[in-house]
C-alpha positions as CSV (number, residue, x, y, z in Angstrom):
1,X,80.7,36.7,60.7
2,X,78.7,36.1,63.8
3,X,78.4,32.9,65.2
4,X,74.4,32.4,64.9
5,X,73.8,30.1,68.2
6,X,75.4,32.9,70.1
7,X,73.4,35.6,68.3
8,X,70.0,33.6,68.6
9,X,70.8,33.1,72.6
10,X,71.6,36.4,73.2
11,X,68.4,37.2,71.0
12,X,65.8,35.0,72.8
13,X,67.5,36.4,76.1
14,X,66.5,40.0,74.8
15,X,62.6,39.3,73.9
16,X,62.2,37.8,76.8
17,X,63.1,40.9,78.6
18,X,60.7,42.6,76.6
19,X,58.1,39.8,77.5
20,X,59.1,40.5,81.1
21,X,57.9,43.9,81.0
22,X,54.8,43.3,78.9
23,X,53.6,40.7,81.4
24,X,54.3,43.5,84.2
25,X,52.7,46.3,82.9
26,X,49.6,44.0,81.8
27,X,49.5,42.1,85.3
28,X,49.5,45.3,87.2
29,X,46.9,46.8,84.9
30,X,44.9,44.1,84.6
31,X,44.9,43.7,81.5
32,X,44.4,40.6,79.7
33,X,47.1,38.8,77.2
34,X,48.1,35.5,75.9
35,X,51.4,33.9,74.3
36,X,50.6,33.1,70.9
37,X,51.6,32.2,67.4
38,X,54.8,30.4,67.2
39,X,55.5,31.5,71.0
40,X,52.6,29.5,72.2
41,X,53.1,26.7,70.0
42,X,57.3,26.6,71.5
43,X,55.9,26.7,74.9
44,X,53.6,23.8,74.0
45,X,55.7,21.8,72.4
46,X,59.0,22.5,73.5
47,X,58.6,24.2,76.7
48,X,59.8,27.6,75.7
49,X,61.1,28.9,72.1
50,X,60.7,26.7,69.3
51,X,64.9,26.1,68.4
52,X,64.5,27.9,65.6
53,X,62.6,30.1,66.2
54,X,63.6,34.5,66.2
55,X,61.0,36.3,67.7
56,X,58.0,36.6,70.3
57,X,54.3,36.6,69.7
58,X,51.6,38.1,72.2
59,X,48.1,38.3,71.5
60,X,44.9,40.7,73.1
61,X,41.8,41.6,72.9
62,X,41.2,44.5,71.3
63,X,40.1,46.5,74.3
64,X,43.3,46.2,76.4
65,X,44.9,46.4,73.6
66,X,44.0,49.9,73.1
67,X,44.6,50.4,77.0
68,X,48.1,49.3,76.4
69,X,48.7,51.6,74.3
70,X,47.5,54.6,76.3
71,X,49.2,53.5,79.8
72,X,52.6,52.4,78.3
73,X,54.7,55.6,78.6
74,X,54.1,56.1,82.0
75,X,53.4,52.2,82.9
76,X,56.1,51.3,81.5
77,X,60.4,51.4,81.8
78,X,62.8,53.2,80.6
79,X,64.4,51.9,77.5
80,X,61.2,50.0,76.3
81,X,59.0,51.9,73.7
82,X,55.3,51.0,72.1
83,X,55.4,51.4,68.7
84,X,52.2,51.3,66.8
85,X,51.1,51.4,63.3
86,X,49.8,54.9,64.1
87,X,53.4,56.5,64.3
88,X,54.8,56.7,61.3
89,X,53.9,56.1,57.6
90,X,56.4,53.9,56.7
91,X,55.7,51.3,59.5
92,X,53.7,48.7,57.5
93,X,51.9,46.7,59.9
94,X,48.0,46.8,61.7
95,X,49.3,46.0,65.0
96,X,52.2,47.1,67.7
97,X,56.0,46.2,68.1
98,X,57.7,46.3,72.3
99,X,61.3,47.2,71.5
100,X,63.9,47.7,73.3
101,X,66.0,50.7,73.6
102,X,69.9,50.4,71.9
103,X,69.3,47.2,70.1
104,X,69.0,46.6,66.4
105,X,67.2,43.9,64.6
106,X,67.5,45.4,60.7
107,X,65.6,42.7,58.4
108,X,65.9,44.8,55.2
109,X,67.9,47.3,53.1
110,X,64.8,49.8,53.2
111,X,64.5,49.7,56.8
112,X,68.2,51.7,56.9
113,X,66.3,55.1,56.4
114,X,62.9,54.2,57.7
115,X,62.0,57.0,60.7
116,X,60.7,53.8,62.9
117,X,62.6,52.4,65.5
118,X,64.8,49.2,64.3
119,X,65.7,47.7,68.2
120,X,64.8,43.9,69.1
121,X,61.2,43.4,69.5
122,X,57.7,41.6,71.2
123,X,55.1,41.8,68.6
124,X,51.9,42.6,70.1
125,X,48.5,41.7,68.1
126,X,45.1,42.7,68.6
127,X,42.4,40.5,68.3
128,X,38.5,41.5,66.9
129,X,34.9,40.3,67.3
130,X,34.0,38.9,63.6
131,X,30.8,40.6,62.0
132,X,28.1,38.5,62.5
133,X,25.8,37.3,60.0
134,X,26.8,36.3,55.9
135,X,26.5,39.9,54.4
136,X,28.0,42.0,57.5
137,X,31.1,39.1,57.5
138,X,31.7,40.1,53.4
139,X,31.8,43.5,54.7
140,X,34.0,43.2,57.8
141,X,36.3,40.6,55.1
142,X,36.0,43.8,52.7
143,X,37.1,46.4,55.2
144,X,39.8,44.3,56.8
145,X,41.7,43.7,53.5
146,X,41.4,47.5,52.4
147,X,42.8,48.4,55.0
148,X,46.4,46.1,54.9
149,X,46.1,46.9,51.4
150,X,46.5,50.8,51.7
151,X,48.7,50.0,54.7
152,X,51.0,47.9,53.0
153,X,50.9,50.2,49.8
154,X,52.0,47.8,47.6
155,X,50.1,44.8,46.3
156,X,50.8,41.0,46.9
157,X,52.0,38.7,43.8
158,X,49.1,36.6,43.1
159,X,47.7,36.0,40.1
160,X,44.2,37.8,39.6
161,X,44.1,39.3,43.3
162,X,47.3,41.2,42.4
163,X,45.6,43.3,39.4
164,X,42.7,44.2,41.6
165,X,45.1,45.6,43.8
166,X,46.8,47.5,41.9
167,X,43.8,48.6,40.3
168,X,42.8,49.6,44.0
169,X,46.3,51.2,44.3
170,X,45.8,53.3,41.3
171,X,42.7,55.0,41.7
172,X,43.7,56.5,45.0
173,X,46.4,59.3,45.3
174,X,49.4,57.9,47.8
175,X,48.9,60.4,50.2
176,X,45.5,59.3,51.0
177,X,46.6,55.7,51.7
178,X,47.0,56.0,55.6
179,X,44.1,57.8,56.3
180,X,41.9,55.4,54.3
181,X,43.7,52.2,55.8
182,X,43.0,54.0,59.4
183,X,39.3,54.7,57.8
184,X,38.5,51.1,57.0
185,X,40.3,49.3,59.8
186,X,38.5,51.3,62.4
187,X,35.1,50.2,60.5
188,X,35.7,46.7,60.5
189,X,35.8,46.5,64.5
190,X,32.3,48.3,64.7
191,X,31.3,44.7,65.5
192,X,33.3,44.7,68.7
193,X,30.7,44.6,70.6
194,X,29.1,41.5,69.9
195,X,30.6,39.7,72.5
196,X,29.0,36.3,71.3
197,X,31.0,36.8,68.2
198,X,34.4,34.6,67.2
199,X,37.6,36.4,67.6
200,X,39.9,37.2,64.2
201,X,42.8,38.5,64.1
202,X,43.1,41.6,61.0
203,X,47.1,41.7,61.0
204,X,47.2,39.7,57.8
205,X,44.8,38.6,54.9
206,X,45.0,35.0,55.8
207,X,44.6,35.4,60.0
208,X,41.4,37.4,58.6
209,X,39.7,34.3,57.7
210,X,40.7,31.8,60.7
211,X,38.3,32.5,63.4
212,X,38.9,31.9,67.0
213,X,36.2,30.9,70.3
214,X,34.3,33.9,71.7
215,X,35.6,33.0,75.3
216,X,39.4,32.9,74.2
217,X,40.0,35.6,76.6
218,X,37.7,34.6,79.4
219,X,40.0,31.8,80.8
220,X,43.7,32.5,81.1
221,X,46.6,30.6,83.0
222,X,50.2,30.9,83.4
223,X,52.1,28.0,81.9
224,X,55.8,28.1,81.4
225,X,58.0,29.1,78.8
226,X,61.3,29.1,79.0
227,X,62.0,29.1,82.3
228,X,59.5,31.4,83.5
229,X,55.3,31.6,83.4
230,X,53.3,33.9,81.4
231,X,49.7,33.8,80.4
232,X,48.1,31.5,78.0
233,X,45.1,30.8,77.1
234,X,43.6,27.8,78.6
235,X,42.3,26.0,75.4
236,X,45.2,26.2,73.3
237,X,45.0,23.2,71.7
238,X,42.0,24.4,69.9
239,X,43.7,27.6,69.1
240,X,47.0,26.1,67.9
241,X,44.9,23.7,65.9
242,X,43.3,26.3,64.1
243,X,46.3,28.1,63.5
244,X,48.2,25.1,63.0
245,X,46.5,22.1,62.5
246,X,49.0,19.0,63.8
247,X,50.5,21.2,65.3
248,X,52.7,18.9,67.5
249,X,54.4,16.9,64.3
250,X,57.9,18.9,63.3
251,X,58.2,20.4,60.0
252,X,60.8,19.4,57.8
253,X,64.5,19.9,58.3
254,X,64.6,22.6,55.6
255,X,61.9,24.8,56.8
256,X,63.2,24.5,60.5
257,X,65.2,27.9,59.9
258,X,65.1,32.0,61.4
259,X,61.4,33.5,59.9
260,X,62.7,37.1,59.6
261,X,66.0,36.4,58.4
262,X,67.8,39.4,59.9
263,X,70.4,41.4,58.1
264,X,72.4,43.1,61.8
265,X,71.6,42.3,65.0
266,X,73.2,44.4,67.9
267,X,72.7,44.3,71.3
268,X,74.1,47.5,73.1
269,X,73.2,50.4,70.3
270,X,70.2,51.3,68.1
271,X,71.3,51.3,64.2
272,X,71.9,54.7,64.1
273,X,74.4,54.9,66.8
274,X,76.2,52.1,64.9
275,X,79.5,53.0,63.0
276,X,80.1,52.1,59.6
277,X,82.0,49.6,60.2
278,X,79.3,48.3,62.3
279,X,76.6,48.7,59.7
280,X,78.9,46.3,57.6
281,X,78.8,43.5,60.0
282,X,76.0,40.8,58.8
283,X,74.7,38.0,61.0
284,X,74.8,35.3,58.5
């Protein structure tokens, strides 16, 4: 048994090294990027992570996002990889993981024989231009959940939402999900250009309804977190109150606990390289 305040230092210590080199390659590239999600919020209200807090949250516009991903191999260090949605099948998410080389962070028991990497991670999301207008918003809305639908390939439990996805699920054969999902997410961001246009974020069904300023991007500043400054943007309040709402009153005692709720953590070797034994080991 691990001792979990020795784990969770050693793991904040290891995202931010993957921050580190996210805010490098982006500085040097100029390329624009904000702290975000529960990140943002611990640097705002705590001045770094939020105590219980297991991971790192960056946020950019969809543009440099795509430039990310193109520079990284040759921006970027050894020993920290890019991993989008786009590399393998069984990586379930519309947006891109930083993880370090010979680490493992293993959430669950299907992840053991996933192709993907499993190493410690910055989750990096892109942000879109929403469709403007009542009928092209449906339609962007439309798009957005097919494609975490046929990403996901499984459907959410909830109530009458659930049939229809299963429904949805049912009338296409599996090995056309990807391509679909790839199909509709790249035609819900042919608004992108409407620069007027809020920002939303299409990495989950829920972000695809919380709408962000149009100048988000437009005024950035470094602010510190943990020790060290990275980029923010400038009105986060109104970001973290839309996300958020109060965002500055604590939660409850119980829910103040690890989101991911890892299942092995190691710090020196990817899972594979671990040993049996090793495999064995839980974190909690």
């Amino acid at each position: 048994m691990k001792d979990l305040t020795t784990v969770q230092k050693r793991l904040w210590e290891t995202e931010q090294e993957i921050l580190d080199v996210i805010d490098r390659v982006c500085t040097e590239n100029g390329l624009r990027y904000s702290l975000a999600y529960g990140t943002l919020l611990g640097a705002v209200r705590h001045g770094g992570f939020i105590p219980w807090d297991d991971d790192v949250d960056v946020m950019m516009p969809r543009a440099d996002y795509e430039r990310l991903i193109q520079i990284w191999p040759s921006a970027a260090p050894e020993g920290f990889l890019l991993e989008t949605e786009r590399m393998y099948d069984d990586l379930i998410n519309t947006f891109s993981k930083v993880r370090k080389d010979h680490t493992t962070f293993l959430q669950y028991e299907c992840e053991k024989d996933e192709k993907h990497h499993k190493g410690v991670y910055v989750d990096v999301f892109p942000l879109d231009r929403r469709a403007p207008g009542r009928a092209s918003d449906k339609l962007q809305f439309f798009l957005l959940a097919v494609c975490l639908l046929y990403n996901r390939g499984f459907a959410h439990k909830n109530g009458r939402t659930e049939i229809i996805q299963k429904i949805l699920l049912a009338i296409v054969p599996k090995r056309y999900y990807r391509r679909l999902s790839n199909w509709a997410g790249e035609k819900s961001r042919r608004w992108n250009d409407c620069t007027s246009s809020e920002l939303v974020s299409p990495c989950t069904i829920q972000d695809c309804r919380r709408f962000y300023p149009s100048d988000l991007f437009e005024h950035l500043e470094k602010i510190p977190f943990n020790g060290k400054e990275y980029y923010a943007f400038r009105d986060r309040d109104r970001f973290l109150r839309i996300r958020y709402g109060d965002y500055m009153t604590l939660p409850p005692e119980d829910e103040r606990v690890w989101k991911h709720k890892p299942i092995l953590i190691d710090f020196t070797k990817n899972y594979e390289e671990l040993s049996a034994d090793e495999r064995r080991e839980e974190t909690k």
